[in-house]
C-alpha positions in Angstrom: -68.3 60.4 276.6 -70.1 57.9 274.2 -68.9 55.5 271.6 -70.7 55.0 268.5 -71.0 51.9 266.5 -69.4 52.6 262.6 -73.0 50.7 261.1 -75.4 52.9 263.4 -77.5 49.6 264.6 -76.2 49.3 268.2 -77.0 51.5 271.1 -73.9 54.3 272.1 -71.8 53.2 275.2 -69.1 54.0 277.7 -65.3 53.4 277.5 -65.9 50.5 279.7 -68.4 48.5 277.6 -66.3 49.6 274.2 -63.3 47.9 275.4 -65.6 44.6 276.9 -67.3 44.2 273.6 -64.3 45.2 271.2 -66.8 44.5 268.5 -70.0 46.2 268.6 -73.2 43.9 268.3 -74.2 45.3 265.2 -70.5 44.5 263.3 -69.4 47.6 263.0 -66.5 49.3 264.7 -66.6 52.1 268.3 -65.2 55.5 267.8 -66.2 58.4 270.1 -69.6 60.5 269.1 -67.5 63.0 269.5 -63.9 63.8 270.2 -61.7 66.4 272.5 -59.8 69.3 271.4 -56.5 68.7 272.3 -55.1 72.3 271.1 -55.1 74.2 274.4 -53.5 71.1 276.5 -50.4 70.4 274.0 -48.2 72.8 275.2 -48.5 71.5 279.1 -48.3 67.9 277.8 -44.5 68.6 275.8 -43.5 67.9 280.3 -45.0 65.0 280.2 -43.2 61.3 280.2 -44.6 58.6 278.5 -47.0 56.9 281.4 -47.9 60.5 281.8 -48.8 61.3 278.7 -51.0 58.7 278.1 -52.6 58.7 281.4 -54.0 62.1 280.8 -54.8 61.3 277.4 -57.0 58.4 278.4 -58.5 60.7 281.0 -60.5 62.2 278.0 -61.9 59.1 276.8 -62.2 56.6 279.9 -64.6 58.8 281.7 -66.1 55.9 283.5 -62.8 55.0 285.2 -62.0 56.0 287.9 -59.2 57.4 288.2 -56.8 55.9 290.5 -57.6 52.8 288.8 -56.9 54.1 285.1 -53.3 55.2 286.5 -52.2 52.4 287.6 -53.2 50.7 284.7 -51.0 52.8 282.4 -48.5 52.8 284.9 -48.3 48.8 285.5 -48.8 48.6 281.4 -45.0 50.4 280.6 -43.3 49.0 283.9 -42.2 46.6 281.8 -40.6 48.7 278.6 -36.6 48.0 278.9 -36.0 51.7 277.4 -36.7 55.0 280.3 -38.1 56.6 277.3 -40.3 54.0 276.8 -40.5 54.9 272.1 -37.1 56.7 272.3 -36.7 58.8 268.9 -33.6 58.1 266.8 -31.8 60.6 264.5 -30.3 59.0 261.5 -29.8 62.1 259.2 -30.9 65.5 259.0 -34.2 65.0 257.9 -34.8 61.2 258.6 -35.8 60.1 262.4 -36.8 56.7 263.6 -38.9 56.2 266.5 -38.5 52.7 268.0 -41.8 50.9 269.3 -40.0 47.7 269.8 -38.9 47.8 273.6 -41.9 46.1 275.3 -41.9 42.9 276.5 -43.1 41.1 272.6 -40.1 43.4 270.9 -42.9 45.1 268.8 -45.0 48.0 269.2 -48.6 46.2 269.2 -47.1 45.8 273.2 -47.9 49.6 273.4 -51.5 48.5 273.3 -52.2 45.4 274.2 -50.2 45.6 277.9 -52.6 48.3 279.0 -55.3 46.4 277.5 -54.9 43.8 279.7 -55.2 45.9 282.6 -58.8 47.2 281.5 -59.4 43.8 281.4 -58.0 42.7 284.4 -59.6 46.3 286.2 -63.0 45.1 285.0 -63.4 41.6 286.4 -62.2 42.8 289.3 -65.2 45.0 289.5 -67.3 43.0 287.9 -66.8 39.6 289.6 -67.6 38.1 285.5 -64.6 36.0 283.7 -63.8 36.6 280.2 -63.2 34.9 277.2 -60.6 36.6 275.4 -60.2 36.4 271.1 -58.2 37.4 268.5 -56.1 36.5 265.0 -53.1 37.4 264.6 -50.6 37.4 261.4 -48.0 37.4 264.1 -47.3 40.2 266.7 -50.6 40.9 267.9 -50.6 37.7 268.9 -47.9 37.3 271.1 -48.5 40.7 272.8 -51.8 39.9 273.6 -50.9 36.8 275.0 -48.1 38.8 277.3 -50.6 41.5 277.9 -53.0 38.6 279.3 -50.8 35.7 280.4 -51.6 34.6 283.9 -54.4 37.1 284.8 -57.2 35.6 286.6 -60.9 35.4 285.3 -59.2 35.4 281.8 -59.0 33.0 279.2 -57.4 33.7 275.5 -57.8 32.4 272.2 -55.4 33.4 269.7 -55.5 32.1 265.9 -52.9 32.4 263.4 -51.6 30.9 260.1 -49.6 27.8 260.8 -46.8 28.2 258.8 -47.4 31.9 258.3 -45.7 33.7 260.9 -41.8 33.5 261.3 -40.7 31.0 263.9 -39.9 33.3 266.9 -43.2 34.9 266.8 -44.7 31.2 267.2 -42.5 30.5 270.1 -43.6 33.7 271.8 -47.7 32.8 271.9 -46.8 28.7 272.0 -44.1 28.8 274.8 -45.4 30.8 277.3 -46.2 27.7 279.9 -49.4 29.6 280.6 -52.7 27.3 281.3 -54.8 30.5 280.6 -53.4 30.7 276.9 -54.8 28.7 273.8 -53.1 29.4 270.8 -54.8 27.8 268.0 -52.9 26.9 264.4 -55.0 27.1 261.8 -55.1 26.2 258.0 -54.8 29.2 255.7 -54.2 33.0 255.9 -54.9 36.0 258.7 -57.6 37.2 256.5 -59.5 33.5 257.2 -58.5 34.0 260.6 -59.5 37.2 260.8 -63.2 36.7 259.5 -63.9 33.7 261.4 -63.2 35.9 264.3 -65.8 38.2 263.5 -68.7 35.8 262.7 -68.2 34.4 266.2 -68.7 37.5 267.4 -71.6 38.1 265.3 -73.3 35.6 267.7 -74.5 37.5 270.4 -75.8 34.6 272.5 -72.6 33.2 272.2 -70.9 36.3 272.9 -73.2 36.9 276.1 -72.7 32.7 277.3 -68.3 32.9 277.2 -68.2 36.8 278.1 -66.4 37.0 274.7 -64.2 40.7 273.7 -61.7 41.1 271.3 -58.0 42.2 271.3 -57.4 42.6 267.9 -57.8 46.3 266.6 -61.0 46.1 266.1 -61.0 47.1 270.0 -60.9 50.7 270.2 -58.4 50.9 273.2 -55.9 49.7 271.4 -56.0 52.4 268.4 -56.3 55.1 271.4 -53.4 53.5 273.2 -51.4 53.3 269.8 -52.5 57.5 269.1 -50.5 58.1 272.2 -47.1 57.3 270.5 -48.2 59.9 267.7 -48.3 62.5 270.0 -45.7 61.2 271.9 -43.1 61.8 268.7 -44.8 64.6 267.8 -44.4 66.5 270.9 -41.0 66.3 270.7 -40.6 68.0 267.4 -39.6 71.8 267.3 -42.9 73.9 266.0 -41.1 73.6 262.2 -40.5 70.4 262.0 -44.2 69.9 263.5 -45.8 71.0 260.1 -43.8 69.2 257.6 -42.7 66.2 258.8 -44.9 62.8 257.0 -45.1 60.1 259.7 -44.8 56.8 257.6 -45.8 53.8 259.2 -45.5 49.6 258.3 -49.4 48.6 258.3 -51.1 45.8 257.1 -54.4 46.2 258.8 -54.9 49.9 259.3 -54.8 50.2 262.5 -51.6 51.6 263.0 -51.6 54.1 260.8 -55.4 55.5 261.5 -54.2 55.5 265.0 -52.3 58.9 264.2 -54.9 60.3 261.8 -57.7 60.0 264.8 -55.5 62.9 266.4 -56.2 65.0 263.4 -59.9 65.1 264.6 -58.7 66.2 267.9 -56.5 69.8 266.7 -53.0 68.0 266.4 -51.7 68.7 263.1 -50.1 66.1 261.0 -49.1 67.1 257.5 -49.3 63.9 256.1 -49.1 60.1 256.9 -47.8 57.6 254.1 -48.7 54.1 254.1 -45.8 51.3 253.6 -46.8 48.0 253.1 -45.4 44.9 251.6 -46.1 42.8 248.3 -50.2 42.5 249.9 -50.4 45.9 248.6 -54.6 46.7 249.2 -53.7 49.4 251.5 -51.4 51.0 248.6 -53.8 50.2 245.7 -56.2 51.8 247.8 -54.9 55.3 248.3 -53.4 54.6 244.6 -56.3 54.3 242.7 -59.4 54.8 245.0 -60.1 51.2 244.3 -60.0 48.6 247.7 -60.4 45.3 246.5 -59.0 42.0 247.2 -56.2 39.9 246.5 -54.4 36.6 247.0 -52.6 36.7 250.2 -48.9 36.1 249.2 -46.8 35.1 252.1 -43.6 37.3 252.5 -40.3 38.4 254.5 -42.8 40.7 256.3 -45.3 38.6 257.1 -47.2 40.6 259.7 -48.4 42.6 257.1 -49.6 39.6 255.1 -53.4 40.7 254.9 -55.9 42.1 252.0 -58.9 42.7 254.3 -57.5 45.8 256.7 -60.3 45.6 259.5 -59.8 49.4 260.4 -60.6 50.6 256.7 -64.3 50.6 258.1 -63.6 53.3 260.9 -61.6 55.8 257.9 -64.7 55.0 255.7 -67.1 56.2 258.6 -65.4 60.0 258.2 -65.0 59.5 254.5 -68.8 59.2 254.6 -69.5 62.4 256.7 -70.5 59.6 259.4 -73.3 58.2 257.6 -73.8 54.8 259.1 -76.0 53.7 256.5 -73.6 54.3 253.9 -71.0 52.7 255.5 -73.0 49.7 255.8 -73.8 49.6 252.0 -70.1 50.0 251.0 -69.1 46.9 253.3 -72.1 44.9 252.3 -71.1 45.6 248.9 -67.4 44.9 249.7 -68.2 41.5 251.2 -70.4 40.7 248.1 -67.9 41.2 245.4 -64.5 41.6 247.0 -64.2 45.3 245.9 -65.5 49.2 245.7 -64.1 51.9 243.7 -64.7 55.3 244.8 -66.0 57.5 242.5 -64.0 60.2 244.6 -61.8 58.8 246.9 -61.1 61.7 249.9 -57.7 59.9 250.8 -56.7 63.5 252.2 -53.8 63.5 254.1 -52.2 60.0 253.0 -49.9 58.5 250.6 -48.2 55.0 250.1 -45.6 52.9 248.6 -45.4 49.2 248.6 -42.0 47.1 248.4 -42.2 43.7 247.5 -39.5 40.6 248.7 -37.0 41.3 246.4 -37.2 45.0 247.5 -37.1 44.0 251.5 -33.3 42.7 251.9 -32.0 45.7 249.8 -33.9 48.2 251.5 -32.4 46.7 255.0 -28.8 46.5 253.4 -29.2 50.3 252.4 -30.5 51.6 255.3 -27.4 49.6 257.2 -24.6 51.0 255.0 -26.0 54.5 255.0 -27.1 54.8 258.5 -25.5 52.2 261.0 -28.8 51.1 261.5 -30.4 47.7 261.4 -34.2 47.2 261.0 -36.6 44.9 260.6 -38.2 43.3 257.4 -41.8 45.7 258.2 -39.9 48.7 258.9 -38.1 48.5 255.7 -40.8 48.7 253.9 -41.4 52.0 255.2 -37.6 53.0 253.2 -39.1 52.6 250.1 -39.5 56.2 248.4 -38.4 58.4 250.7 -38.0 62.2 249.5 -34.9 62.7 251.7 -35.3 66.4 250.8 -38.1 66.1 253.5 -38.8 65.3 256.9 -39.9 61.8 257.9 -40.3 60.1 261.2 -40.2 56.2 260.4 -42.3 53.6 263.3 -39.6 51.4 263.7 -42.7 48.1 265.2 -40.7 45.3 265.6 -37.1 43.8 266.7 -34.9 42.9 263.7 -34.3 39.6 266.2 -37.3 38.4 265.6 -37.4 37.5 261.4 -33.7 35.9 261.2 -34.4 34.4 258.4 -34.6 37.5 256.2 -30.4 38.6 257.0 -29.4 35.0 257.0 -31.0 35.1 253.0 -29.9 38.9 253.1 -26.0 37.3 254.1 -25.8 39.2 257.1 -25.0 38.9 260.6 -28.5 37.4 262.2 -29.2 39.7 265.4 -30.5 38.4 268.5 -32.2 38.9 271.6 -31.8 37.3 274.7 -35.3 37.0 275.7 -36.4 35.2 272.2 -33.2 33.0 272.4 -34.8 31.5 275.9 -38.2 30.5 274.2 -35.8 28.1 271.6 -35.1 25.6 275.0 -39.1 25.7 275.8 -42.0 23.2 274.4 -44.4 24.7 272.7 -48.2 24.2 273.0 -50.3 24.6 270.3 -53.9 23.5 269.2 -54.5 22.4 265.5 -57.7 23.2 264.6 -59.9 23.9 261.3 -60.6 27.5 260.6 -64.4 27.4 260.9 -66.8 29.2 263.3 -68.1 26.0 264.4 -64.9 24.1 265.3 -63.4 27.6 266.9 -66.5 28.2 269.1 -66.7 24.2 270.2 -63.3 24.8 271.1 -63.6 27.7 273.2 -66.6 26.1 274.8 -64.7 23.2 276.0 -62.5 25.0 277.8 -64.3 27.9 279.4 -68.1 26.4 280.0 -67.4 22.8 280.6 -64.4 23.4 283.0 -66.4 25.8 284.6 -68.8 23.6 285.1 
């Protein structure tokens, strides 16, 4: 199978070199040339358990694996899970279901990804011989999961930036207490969406990129949306036939990724009748499938701050299929879009989505309602997907993170503040942190000092 860059400039690949690069040299974004049909396999996959499921599924993709090493690397990636079911589906009313992504080792469901990505990595030095320098921004969870996905692996070195100030206080302990001499987390002045693009102009050095051995974890890498399609089908799998065609997955995203992750497998025969959007007060995603228009706006910082981002990285790989895969169009739109900060769509073929958007003085109501109603506590990102509900139809909610991890939002909400025993050990650790200016320049200094000259 080959992967084909979103901007048409760089040569197709294999799994293998998709996942090393992350970013492809040209900018744009990997998606397969073409993809499987995954009608006439469903029925024997309903069997399946979770490892099983997504081993098969990456079977189809990972052609270049072999595949005694591409089991064990799903199987070592959701040893870890604390739940057998490993995204266990939770009833909370007739029509309402709630499937929790939260049980990995991070409490949030970017561990679904980014603990199997580590194994690629770690599979691929191992027959390479060749280190890696490993980078990403983070707005909070991503983050911390990559660093658990990563931590202690040899021939690996990871950079994570993120907002100082920007994440909530837990998810800071998890990428800053970790003890790990492999793992750089680097506090930087400003948003994600600074982070974010400084990110990508490193890795629009390709000398650089070459010197480090530099590949990405944030979505931008392609095994993570695959590895994040698998809970789709996972959930959907377990619906009856009826249920199948009318239930709307709605989904917490702030940079895409999530949600596209379950419209990919509507190129591939599954049938989903509709995915809906939720995001917080940094609304581009709704505005987007609102009006057709996707344009930036000041990043406000907010109860749900993982979702605290106006550029949403995997717009580009939707945009590819709005444009009937026409690489040069897609490059105009973002070269225009990095020009003036916006593109309407004269005809925007949003087909298959809708959205809301709940702002912060929506968030601690929509958890308090949802607690009364349903017994059930969520997070601050998972409430936004509450807001608008039809409840006259069926909805399956992605739960992504642990409530324990934003206390601050039921402490303001006056509720109980729930906790977890893993994040309240990080609160006796020191953290370890580098402050550093949110510039290509000081971030690829940085990353030189510690990879090339301690190499050397």
């Amino acid at each position: 199978m080959e992967f084909v860059s979103t901007r048409g400039l760089s040569k197709p690949v294999g799994f293998i070199d998709a996942v090393a690069q992350g970013l492809a040299p040209d900018g744009g974004l990997y998606l397969p040339r073409d993809f499987p049909d995954l009608s006439d396999r469903l029925e024997h996959w309903q069997a399946l358990d979770y490892p099983g499921l997504c081993y098969e599924f990456f079977k189809l993709f990972a052609v270049d694996m072999e595949d005694a090493v591409l089991k064990h690397c799903v199987d070592s990636a959701y040893s870890t899970f604390t739940h057998p079911e490993i995204a266990p589906i939770r009833s909370l009313s007739k029509n309402l279901k709630v499937m929790e992504l939260f049980h990995g080792p991070t409490l949030a469901f970017k561990d679904f990804a980014l603990q199997l990505l580590g194994n690629f990595y770690e599979a691929q030095i191992s027959r390479t011989g060749k280190e890696l320098t490993i980078l990403g921004a983070t707005s909070g969870d991503t983050g911390a999961a990559a660093i658990s996905g990563l931590i202690g692996k040899k021939g690996l070195k990871v950079f994570i930036l993120y907002p100082e100030g920007k994440v909530s206080p837990l998810q800071e302990r998890q990428m800053t207490c970790t003890g790990a001499e492999n793992v750089f987390p680097l506090a930087i002045e400003g948003t994600f969406d600074d982070a974010q693009h400084t990110v990508k102009e490193i890795f629009s050095d390709l000398n650089f990129r070459e010197l480090v051995g530099l590949s990405a974890v944030n979505s931008i890498n392609l095994a993570r949306i695959l590895a994040q399609s698998v809970y789709y089908l996972y959930a959907w799998l377990r619906l009856d036939p009826v249920e199948r065609k009318e239930t709307s997955f709605v989904v917490p995203t702030g940079n895409f990724g999530n949600v596209f992750a379950g419209w990919l497998l509507t190129k591939m025969g599954v049938d989903f009748p509709e995915f809906r959007v939720a995001t917080n007060q940094n609304d581009v995603l709704h505005r987007l499938f609102s009006t057709g228009e996707y344009s930036l706006g000041s990043v406000c910082p907010s109860l749900a701050p993982s979702m605290d981002i106006q550029v949403a990285s995997n717009f580009e790989r939707l945009l590819y299929f709005i444009l009937d895969k026409d690489a040069h169009e897609v490059r105009k739109v973002m070269e225009a879009f990095r020009r003036e900060g916006k593109y309407c769509f004269e005809k925007f073929l949003g087909d298959g989505f809708s959205s809301s958007s709940a702002s912060d003085t929506e968030i601690p109501a929509l958890i308090k309602s949802v607690s009364a109603q349903s017994d059930y506590l969520v997070d601050p990102h998972t409430a936004c997907a509450f807001k608008d509900l039809d409840p006259a139809r069926p909805s399956m909610i992605l739960a992504t993170a642990h409530p324990a991890k934003f206390p601050s939002v039921y402490e303001q909400a006056g509720m109980a503040i729930p906790k977890h025993s893993s994040l309240q050990e990080l609160l006796a650790r020191t953290p370890r942190r580098f402050r550093l200016s949110v510039d290509s320049k000081s971030i690829r200094s940085f990353i030189e000092e510690q990879t090339l000259h301690e190499n050397g």
